[in-house]
N, C-alpha and C positions, 0 to 999 in steps of 0.2 A: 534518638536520644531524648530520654526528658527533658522537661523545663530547670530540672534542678542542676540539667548536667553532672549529674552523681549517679550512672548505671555502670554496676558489673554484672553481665550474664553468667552464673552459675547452673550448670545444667542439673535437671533434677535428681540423680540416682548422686552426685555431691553433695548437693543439700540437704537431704536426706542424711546422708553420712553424718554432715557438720549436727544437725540435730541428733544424729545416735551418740555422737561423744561429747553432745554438751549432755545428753540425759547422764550419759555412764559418767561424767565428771562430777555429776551430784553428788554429798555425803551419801554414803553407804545408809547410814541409818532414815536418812528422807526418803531413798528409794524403797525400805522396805517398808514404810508405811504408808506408801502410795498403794490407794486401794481403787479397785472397780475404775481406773480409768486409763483411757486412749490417750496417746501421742499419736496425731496424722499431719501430713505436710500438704499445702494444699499449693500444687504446682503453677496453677493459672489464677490468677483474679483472685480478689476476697475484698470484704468489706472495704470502704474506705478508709484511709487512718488508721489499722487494725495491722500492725505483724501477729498479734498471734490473737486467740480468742481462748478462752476456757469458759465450758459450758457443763455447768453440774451440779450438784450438791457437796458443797465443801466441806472437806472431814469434821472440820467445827460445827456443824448445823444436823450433823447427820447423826438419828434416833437411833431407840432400840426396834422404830416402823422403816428403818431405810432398808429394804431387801427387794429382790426380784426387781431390780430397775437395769434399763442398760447404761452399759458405762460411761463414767463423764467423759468430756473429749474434749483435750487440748487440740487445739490446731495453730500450725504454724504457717504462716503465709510469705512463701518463696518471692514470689515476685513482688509486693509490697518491701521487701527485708531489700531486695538489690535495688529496688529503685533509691534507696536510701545511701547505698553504698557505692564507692568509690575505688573500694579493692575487695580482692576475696578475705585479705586480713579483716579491713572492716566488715565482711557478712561473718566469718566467722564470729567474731565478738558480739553482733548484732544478735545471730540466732542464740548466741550462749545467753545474752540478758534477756531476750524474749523467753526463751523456755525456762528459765528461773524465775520472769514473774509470772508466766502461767501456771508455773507449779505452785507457786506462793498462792493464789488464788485458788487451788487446790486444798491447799492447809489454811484458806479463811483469810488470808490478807488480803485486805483492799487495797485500794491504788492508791488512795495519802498515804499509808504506811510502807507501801512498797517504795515509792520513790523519794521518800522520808529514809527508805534503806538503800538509796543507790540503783533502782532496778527500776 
């Protein structure tokens, strides 16, 4: 057990789940304008301090030269997200706020404005 004594193991093909229906719970119209990027769950280790990462060029920043690049790519970090949590209620709500501020970094929000909005 951690130090924090706050671990629930969620196995990965769940986790994964839990982040397919926080994406499909997004407004309709924010999915459709999510362009050129990856949702990946990354099951083992990840940065420290990091449940999720978004790595790209934010739709706000992006030219009429943004072309032929591969896609930005959110990642979601499994085992960071459970060590945090105490039930699968809380990983579920955990992965839902992580993948809404990743996507927000997607649409150009930084982190004072995100958690200036709750995320």
């Amino acid at each position: 057990m951690a130090d924090n004594e706050r671990v629930v193991e969620v196995d990965g093909e769940q986790f994964e789940a839990m982040v397919g229906v926080a994406l499909d719970a997004l407004p309709p119209e924010l999915g459709r304008l999510m362009r050129n990027v990856a949702v990946v769950v990354e099951l083992d280790g990840g940065p420290p301090g990091l449940l999720g990462l978004y790595e790209g060029v934010p739709l706000t920043e992006r030219t009429s030269d943004y072309s032929g690049l591969l896609p930005d790519r959110i990642t979601i970090y499994r085992k960071a997200i459970c060590a945090m949590c105490a039930s699968e209620a809380e990983v579920v709500d955990e992965v839902r706020r992580t993948v809404v501020h990743e996507v927000g970094h997607h649409f150009g929000i930084d982190d004072d404005r995100l958690h200036a909005l709750g995320w």
